[in-house]
DSSP file (Angstrom, degrees, kcal/mol; ACC not computed):
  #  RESIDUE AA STRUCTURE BP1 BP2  ACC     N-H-->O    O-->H-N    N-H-->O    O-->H-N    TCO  KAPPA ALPHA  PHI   PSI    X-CA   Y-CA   Z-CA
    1    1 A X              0   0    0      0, 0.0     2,-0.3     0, 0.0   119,-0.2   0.000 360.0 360.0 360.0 134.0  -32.9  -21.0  254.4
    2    2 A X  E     -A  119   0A   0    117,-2.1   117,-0.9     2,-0.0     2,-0.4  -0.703 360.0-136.6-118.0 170.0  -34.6  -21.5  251.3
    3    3 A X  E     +A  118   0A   0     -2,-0.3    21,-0.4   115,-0.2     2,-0.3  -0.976  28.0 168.3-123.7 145.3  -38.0  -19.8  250.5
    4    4 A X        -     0   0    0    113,-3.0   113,-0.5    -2,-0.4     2,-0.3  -0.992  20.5-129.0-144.6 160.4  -40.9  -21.5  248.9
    5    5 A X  E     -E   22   0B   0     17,-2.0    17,-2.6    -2,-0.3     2,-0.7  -0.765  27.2-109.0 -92.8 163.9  -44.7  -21.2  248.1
    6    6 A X  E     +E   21   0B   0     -2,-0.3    15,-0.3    15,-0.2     3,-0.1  -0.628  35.1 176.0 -84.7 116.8  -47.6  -22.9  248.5
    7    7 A X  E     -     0   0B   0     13,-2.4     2,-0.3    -2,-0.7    14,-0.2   0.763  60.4 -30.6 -95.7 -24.4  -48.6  -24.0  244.9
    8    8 A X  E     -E   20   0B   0     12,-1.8    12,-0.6    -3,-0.1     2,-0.4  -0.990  44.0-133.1-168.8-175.5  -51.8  -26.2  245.8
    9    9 A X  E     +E   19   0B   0     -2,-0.3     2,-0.3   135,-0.3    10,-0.2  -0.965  41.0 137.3-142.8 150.7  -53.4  -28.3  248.1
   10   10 A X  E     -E   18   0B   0      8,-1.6     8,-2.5    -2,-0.4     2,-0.3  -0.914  43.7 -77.2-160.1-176.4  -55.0  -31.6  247.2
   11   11 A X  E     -E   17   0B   0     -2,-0.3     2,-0.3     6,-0.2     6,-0.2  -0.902  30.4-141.9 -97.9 155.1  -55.8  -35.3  247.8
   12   12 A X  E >>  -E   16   0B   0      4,-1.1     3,-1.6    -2,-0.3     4,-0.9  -0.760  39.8 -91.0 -67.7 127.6  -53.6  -38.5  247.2
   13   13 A X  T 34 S+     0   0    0     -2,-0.3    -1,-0.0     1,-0.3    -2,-0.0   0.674 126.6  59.8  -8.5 -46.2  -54.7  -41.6  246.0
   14   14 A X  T 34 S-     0   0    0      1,-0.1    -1,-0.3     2,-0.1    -2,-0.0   0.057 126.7 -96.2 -96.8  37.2  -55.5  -42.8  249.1
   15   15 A X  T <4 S+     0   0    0     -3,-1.6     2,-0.6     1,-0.2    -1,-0.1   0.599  80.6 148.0  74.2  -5.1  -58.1  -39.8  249.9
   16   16 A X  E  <  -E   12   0B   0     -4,-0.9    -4,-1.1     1,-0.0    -1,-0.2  -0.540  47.9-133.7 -54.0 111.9  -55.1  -38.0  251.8
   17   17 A X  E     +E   11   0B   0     -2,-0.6    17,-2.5    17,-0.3     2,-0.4  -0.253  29.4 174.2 -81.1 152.3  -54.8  -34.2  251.8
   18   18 A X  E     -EF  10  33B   0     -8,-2.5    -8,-1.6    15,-0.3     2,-0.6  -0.983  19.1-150.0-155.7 130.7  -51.2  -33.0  250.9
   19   19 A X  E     -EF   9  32B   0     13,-2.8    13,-2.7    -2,-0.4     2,-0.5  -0.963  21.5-126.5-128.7 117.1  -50.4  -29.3  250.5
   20   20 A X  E     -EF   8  31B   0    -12,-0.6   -13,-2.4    -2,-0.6   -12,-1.8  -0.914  13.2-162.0-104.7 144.3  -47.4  -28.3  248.0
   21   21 A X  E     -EF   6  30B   0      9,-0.8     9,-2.1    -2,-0.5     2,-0.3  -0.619  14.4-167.0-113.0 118.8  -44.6  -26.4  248.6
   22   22 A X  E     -EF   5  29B   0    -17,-2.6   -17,-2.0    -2,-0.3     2,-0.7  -0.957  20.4-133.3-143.5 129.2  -42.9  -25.1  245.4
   23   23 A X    >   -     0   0    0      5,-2.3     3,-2.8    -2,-0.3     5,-0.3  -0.766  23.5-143.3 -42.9  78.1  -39.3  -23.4  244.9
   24   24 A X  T 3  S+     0   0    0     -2,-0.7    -1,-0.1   -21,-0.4   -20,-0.1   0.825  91.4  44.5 -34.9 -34.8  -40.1  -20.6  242.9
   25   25 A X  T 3  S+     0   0    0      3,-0.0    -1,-0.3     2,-0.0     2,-0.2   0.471 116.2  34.4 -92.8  19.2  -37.0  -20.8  240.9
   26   26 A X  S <  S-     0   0    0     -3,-2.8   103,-0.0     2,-0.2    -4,-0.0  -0.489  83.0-105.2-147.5-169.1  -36.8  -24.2  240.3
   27   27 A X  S    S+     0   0    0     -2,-0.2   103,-0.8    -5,-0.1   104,-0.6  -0.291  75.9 122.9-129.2  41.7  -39.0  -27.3  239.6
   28   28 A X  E     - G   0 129B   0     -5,-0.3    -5,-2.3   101,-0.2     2,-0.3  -0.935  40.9-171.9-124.4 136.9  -38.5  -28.7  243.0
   29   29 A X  E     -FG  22 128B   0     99,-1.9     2,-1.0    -2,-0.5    99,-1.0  -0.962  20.0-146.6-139.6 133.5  -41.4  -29.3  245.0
   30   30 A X  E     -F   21   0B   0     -9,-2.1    -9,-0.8    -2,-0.3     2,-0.3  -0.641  13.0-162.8-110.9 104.8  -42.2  -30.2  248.5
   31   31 A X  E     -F   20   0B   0     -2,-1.0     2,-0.4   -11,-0.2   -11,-0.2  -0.506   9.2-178.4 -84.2 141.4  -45.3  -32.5  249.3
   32   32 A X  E     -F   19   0B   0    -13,-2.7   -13,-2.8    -2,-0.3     2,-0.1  -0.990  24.1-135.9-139.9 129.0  -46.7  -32.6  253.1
   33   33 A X  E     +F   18   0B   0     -2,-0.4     2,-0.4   -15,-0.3   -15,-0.3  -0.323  39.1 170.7 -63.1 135.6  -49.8  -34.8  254.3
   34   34 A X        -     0   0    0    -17,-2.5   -17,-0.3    -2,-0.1     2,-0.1  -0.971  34.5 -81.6-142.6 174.3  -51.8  -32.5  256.5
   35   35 A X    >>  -     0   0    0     -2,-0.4     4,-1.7     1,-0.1     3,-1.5  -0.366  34.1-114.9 -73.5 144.9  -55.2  -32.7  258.0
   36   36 A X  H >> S+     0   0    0      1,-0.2     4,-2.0     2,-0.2     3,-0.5   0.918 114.2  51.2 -42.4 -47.0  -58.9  -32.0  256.3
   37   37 A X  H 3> S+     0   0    0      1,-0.3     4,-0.6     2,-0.2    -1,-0.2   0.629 114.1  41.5 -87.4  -4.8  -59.7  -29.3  258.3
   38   38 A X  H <> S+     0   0    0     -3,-1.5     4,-1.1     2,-0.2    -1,-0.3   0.534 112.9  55.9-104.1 -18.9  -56.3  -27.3  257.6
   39   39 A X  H <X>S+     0   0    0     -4,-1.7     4,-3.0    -3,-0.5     5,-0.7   0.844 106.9  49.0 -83.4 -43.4  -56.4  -28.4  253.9
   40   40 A X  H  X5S+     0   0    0     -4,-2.0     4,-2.2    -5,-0.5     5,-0.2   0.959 111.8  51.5 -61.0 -44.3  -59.9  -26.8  253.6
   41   41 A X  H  X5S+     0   0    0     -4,-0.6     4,-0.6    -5,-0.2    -1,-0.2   0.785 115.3  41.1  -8.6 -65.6  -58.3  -23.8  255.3
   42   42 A X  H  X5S+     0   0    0     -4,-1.1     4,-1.7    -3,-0.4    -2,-0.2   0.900 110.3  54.1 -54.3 -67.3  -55.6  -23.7  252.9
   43   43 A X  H  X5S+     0   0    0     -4,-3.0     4,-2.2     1,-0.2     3,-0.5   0.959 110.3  48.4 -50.1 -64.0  -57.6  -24.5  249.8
   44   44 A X  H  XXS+     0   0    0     -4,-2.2     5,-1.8    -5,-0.7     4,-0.6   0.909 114.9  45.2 -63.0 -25.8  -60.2  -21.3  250.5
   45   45 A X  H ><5S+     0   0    0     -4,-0.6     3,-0.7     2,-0.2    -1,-0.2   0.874 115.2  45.1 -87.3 -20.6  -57.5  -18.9  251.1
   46   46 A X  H 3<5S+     0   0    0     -4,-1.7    -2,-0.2    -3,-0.5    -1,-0.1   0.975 115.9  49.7 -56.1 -51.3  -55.6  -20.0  248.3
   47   47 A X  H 3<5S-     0   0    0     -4,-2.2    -1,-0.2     1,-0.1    -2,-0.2   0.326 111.2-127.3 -39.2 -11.6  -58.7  -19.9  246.5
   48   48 A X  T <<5 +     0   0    0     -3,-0.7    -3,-0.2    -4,-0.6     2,-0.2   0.634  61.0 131.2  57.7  28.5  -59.5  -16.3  247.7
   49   49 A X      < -     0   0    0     -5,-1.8     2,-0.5     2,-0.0    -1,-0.2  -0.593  49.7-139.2-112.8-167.1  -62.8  -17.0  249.1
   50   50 A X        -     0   0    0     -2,-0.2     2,-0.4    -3,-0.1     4,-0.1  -0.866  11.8-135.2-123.8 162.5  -63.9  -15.9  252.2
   51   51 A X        -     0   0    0     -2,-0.5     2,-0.5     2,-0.1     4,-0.1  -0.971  32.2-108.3-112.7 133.5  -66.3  -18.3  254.8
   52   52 A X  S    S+     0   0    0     -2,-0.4     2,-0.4     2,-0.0    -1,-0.0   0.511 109.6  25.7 -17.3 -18.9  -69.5  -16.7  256.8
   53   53 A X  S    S-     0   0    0     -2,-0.5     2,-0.2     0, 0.0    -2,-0.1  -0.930 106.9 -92.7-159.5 139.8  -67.4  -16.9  260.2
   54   54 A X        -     0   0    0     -2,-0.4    -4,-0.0    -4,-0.1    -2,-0.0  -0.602  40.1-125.5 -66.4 141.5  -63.7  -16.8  260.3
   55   55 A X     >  -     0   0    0     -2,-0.2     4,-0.8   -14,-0.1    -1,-0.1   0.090  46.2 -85.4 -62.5-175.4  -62.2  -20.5  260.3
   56   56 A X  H >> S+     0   0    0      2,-0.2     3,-1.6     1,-0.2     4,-1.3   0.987 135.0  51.3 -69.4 -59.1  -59.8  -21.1  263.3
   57   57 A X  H 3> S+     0   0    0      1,-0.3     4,-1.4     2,-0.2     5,-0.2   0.907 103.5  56.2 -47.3 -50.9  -56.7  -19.5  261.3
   58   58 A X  H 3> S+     0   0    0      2,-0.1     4,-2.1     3,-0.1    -1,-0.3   0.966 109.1  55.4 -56.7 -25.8  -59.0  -16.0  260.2
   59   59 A X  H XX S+     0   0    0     -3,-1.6     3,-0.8    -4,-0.8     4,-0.8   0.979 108.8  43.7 -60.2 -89.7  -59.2  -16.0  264.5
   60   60 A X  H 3X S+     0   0    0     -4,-1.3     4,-0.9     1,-0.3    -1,-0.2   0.463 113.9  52.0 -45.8 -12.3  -55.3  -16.1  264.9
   61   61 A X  H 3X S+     0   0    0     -4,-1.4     4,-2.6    -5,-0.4     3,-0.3   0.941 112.7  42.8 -80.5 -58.5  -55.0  -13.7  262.4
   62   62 A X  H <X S+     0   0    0     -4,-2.1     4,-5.8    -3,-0.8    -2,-0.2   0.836 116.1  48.4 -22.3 -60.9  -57.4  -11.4  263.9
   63   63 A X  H  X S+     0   0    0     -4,-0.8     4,-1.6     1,-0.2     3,-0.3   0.886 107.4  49.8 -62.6 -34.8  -56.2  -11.8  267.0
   64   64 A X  H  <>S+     0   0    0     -4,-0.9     5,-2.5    -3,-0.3    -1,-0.2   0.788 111.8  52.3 -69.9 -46.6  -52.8  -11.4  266.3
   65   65 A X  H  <5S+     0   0    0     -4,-2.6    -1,-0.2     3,-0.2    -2,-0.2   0.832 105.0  57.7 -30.4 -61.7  -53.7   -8.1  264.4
   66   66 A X  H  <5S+     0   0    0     -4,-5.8    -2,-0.2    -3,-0.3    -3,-0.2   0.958 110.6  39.1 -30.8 -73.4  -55.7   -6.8  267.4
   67   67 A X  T  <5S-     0   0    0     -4,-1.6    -1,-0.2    -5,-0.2    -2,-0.2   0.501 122.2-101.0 -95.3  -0.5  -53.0   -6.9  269.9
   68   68 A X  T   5 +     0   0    0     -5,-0.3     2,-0.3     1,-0.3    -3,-0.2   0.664  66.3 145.9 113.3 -15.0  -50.0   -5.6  267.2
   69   69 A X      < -     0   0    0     -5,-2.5     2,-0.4    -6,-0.2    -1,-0.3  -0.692  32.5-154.0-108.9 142.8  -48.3   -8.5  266.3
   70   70 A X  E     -B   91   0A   0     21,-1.8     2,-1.3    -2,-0.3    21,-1.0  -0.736  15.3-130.1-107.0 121.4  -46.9   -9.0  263.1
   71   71 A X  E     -B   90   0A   0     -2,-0.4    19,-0.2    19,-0.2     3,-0.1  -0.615  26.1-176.6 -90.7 133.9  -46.3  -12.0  261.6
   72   72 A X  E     -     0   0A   0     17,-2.3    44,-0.3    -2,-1.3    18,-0.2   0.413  52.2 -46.9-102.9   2.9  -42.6  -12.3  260.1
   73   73 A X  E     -B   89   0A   0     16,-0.9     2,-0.8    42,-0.1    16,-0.7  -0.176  52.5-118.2 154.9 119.8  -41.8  -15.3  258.3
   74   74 A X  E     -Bc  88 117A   0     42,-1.9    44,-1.8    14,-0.2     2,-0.3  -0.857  15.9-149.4-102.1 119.8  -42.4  -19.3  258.9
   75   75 A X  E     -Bc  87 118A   0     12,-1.1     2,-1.2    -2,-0.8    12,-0.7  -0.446  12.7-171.9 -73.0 110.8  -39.8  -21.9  259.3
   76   76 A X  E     +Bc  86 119A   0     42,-3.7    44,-3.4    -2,-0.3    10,-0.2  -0.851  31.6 156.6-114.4 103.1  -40.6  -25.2  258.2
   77   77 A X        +     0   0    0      8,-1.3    45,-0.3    -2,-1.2     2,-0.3   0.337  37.9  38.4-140.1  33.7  -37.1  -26.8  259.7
   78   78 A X        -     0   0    0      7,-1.0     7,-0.4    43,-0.1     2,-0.4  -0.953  42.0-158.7-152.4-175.6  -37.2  -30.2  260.4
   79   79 A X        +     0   0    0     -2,-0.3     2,-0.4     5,-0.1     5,-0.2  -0.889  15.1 176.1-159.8 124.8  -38.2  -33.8  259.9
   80   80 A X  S    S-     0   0    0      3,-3.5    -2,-0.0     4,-0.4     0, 0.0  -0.948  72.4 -27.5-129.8 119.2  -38.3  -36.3  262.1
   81   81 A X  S    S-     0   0    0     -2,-0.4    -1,-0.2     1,-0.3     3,-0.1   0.937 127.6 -50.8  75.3  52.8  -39.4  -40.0  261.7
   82   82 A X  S    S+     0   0    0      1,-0.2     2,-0.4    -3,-0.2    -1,-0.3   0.759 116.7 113.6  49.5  25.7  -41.9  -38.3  258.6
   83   83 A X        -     0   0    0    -51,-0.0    -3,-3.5    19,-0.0    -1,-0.2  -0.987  56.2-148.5-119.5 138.8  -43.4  -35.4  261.0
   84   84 A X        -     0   0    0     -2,-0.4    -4,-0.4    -5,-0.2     2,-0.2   0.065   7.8-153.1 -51.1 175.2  -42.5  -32.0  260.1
   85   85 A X        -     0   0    0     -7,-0.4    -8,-1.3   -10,-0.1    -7,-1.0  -0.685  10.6-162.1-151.1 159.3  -42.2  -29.1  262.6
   86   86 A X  E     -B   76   0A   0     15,-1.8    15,-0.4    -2,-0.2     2,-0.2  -0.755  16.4-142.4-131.1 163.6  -42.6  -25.7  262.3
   87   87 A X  E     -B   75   0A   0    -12,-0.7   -12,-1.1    -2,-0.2     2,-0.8  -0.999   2.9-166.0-129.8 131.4  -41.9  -22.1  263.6
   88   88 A X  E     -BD  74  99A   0     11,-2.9    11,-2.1    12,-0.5     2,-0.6  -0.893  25.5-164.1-100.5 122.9  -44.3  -19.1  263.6
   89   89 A X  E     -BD  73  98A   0     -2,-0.8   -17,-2.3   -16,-0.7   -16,-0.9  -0.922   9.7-171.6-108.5 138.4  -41.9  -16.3  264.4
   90   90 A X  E     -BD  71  97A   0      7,-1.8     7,-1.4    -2,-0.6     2,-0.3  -0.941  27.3-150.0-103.4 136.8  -43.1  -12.8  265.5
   91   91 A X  E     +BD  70  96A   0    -21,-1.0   -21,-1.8    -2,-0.4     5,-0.2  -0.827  13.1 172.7-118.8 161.1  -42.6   -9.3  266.4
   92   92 A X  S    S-     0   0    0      3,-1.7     3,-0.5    -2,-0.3   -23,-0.1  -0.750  81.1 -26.1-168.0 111.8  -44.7   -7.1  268.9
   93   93 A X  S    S-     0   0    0      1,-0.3     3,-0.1    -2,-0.2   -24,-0.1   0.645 128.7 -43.9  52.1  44.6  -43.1   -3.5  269.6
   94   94 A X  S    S+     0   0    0      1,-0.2     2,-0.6     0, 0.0    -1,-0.3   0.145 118.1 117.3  98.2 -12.9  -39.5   -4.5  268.7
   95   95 A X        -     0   0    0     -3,-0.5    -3,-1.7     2,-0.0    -1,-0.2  -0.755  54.4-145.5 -95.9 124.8  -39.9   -8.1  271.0
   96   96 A X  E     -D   91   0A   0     -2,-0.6     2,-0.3    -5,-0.2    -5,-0.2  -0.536  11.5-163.8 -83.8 157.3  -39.6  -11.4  268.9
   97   97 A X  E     -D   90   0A   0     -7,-1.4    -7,-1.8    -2,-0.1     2,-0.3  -0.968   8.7-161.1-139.1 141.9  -41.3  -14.3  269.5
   98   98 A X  E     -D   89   0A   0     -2,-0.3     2,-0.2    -9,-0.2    -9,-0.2  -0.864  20.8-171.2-138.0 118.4  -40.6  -17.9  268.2
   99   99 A X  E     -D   88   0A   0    -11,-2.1   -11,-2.9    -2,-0.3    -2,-0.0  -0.536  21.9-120.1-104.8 142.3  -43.6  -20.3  268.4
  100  100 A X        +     0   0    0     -2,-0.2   -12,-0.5   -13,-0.2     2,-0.2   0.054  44.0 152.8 -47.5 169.2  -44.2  -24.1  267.9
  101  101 A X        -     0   0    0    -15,-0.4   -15,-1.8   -14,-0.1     2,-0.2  -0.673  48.5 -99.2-176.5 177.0  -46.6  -25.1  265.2
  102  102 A X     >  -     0   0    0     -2,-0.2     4,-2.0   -17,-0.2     3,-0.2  -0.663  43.1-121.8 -90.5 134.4  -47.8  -27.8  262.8
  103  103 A X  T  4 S+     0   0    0      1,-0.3     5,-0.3    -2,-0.2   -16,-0.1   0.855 111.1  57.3 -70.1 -20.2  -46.5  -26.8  259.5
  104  104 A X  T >> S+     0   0    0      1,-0.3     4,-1.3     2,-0.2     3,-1.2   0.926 102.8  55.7 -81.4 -38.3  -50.0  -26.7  258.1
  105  105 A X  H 3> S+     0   0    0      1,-0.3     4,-2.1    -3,-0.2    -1,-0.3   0.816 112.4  42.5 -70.3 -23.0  -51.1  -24.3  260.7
  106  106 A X  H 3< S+     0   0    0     -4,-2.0    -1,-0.3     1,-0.2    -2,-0.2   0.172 109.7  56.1-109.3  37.9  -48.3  -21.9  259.7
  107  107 A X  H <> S+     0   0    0     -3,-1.2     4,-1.4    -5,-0.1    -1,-0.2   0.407 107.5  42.0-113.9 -22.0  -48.7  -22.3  256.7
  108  108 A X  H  X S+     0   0    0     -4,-1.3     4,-2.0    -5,-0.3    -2,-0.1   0.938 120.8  46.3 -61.8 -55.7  -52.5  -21.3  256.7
  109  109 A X  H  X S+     0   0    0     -4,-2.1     4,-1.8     2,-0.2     5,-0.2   0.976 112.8  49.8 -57.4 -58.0  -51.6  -18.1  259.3
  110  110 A X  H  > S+     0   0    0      1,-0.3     4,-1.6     2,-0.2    -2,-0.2   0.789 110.5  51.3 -76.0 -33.5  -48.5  -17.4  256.7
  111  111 A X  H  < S+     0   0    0     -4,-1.4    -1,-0.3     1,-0.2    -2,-0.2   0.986 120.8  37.2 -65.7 -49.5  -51.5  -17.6  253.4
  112  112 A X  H  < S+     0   0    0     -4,-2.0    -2,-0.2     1,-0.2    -1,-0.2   0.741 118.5  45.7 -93.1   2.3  -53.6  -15.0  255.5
  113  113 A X  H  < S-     0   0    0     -4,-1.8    -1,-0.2     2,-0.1    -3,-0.2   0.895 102.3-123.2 -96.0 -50.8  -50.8  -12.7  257.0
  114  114 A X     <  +     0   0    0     -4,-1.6    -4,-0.1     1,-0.3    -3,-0.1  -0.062  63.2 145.0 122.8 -12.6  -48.8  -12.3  253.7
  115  115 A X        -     0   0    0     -6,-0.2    -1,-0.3     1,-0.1     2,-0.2  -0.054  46.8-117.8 -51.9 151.3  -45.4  -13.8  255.6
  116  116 A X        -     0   0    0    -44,-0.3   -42,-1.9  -111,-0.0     2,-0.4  -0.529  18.8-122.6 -98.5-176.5  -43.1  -16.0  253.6
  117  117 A X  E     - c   0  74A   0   -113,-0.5  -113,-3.0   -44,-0.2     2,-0.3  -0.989  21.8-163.3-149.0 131.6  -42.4  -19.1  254.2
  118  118 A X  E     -Ac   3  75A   0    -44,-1.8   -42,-3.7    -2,-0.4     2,-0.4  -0.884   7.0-159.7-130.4 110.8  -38.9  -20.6  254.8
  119  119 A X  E     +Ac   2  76A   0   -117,-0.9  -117,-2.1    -2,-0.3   -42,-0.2  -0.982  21.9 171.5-134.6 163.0  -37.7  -24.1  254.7
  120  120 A X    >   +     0   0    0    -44,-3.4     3,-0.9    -2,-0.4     5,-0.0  -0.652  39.4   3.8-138.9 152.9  -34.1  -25.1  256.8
  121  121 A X  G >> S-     0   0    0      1,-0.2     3,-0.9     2,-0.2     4,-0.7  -0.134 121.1  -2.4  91.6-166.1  -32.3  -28.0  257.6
  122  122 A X  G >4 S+     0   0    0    -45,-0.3     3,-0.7     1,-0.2    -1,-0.2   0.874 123.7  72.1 -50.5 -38.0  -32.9  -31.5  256.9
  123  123 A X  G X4 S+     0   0    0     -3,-0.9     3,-1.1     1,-0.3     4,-0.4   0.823  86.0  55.7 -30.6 -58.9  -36.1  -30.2  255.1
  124  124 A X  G X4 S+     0   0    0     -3,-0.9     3,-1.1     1,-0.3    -1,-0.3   0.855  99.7  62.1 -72.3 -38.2  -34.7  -28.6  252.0
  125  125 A X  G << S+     0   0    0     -4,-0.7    -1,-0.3    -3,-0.7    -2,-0.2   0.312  95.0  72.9 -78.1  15.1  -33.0  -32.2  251.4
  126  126 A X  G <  S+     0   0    0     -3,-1.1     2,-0.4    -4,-0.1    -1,-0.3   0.622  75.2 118.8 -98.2 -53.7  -37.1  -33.3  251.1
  127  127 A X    <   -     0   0    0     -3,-1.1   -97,-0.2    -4,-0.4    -3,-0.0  -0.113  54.4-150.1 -78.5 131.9  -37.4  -31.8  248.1
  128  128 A X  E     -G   29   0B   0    -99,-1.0   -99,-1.9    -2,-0.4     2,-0.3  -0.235   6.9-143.3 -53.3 154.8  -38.4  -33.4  244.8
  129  129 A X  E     -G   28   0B   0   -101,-0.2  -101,-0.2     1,-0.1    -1,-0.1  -0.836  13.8-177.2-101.1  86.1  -37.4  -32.5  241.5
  130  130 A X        -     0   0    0   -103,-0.8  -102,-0.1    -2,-0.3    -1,-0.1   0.835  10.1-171.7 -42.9 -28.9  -39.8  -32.9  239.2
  131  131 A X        +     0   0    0   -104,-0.6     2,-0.4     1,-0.2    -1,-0.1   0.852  29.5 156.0  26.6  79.1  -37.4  -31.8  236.3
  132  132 A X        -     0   0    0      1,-0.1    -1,-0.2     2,-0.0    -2,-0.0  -0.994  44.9-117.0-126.0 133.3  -40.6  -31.8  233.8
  133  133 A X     >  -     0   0    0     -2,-0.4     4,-1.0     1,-0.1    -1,-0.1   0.143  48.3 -90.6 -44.2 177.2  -40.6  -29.5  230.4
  134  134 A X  H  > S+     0   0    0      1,-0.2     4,-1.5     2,-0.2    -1,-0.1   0.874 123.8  61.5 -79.0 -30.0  -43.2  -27.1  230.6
  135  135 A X  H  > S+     0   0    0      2,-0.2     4,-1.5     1,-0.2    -1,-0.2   0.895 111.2  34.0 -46.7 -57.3  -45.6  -29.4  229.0
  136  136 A X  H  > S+     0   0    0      2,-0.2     4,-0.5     1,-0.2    -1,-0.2   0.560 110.2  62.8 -78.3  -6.4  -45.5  -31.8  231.3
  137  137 A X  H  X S+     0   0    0     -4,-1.0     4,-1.6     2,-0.2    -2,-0.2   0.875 106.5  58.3 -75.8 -50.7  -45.1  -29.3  234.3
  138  138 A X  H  < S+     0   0    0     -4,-1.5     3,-0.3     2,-0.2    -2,-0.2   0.843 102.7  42.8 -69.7 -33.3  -48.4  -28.2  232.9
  139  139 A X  H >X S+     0   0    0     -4,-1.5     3,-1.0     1,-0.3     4,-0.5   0.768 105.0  66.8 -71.2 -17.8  -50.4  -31.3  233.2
  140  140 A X  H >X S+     0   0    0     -4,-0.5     4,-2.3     1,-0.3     3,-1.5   0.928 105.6  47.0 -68.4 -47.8  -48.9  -31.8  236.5
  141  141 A X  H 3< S+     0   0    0     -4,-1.6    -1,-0.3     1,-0.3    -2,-0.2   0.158 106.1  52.1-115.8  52.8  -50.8  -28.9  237.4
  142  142 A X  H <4 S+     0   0    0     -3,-1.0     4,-0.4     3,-0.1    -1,-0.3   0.049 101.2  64.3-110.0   6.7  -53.8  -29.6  236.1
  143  143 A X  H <X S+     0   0    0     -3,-1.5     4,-0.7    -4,-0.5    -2,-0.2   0.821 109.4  39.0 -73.7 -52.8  -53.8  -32.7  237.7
  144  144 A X  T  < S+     0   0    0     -4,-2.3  -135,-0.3     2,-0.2     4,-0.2   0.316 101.4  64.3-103.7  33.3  -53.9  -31.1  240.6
  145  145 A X  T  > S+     0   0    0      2,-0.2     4,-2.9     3,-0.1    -1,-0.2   0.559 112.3  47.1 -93.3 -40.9  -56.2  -28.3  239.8
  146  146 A X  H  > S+     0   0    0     -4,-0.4     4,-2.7     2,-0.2    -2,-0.2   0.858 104.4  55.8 -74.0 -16.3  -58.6  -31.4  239.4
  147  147 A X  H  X S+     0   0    0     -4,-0.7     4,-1.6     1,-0.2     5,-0.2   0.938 112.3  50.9 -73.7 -53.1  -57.5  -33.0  242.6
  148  148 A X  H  > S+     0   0    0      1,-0.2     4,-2.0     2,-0.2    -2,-0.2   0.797 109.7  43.6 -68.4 -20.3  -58.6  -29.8  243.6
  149  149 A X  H  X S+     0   0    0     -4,-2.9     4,-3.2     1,-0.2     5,-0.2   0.992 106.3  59.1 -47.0 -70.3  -61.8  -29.7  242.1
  150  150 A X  H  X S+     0   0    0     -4,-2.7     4,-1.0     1,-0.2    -2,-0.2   0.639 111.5  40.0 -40.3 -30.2  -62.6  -32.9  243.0
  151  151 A X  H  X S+     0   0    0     -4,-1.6     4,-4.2     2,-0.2     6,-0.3   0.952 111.8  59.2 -86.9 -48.9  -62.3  -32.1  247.1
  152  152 A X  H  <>S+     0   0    0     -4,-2.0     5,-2.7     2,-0.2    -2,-0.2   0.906 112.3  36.9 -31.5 -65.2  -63.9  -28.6  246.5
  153  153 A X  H ><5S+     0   0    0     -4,-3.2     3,-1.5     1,-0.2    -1,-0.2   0.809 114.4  57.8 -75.0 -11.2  -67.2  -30.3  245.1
  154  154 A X  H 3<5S+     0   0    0     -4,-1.0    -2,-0.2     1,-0.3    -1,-0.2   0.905 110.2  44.6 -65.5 -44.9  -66.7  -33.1  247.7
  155  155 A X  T 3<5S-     0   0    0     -4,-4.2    -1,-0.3     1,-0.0    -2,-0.2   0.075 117.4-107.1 -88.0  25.9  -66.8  -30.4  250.4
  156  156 A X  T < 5       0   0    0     -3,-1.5    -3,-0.2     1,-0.1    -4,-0.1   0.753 360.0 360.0  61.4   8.4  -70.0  -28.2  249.1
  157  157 A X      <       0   0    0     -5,-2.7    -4,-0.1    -6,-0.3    -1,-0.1   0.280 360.0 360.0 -49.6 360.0  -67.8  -26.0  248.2
């Protein structure tokens, strides 16, 4: 099990939203296409801001809060035929739980719960290695501090 963070969310040429996944110790980085309404998700909590009404993901936090349950750590641990799949795992009063998901949704819950985020399996063999100097490591993410711009003012943001 390797652990990674979420280093940005953005678009792709082709107007595709793609959330990356970064090795902390490394320069290896793992991009996954996800949906608009989960990159915008993404994007504001990365961002720290908050929206008038909780999105769907502040809900599941809530709720999950409410009743006791903690989230403990999401598994992004396979890939099959270029789909992801994910596991939200939980505890509630010493009982575990381990739940289905979309990676983009545990990864949204995992930004507003504080849980890390784990990837297993065929996955880890997904990531690039950018192997870029720091120079070029930096324009890389200013590239996609502007990808991020660009969607931000695109969404009224």
């Amino acid at each position: 099990m390797l652990e990674v963070k979420v280093e940005t969310v953005a678009q792709d040429p082709f107007d595709q939203h793609v959330v990356i996944l970064r090795e902390p110790s490394s320069n290896r980085v793992l991009p996954i296409w996800i949906g608009r309404a989960e990159a915008i998700a993404i994007a504001l909590e990365l961002q720290g801001e908050k929206p008038p009404r909780p999105l769907t993901h502040d809900l599941m936090r809530n709720i999950l809060e409410e009743l006791g349950v903690q989230v403990v750590r999401v598994v992004i641990h396979d890939l099959v035929d270029s789909t992801y799949y994910a596991t939200i795992y939980l505890e509630q009063m010493g009982k575990s739980y381990a739940i289905d998901s979309r990676p983009s949704d545990a990864l949204a819950l995992a930004l507003r719960t504080g849980a890390p985020i784990f990837i297993t399996g065929n996955v880890i063999d997904s990531l690039m290695d950018l192997s870029m100097d720091e120079d070029e490591m930096e324009r890389f993410r200013r590239l996609m501090r502007q990808l991020e711009d660009e969607e931000s003012g695109a969404e009224g943001h």
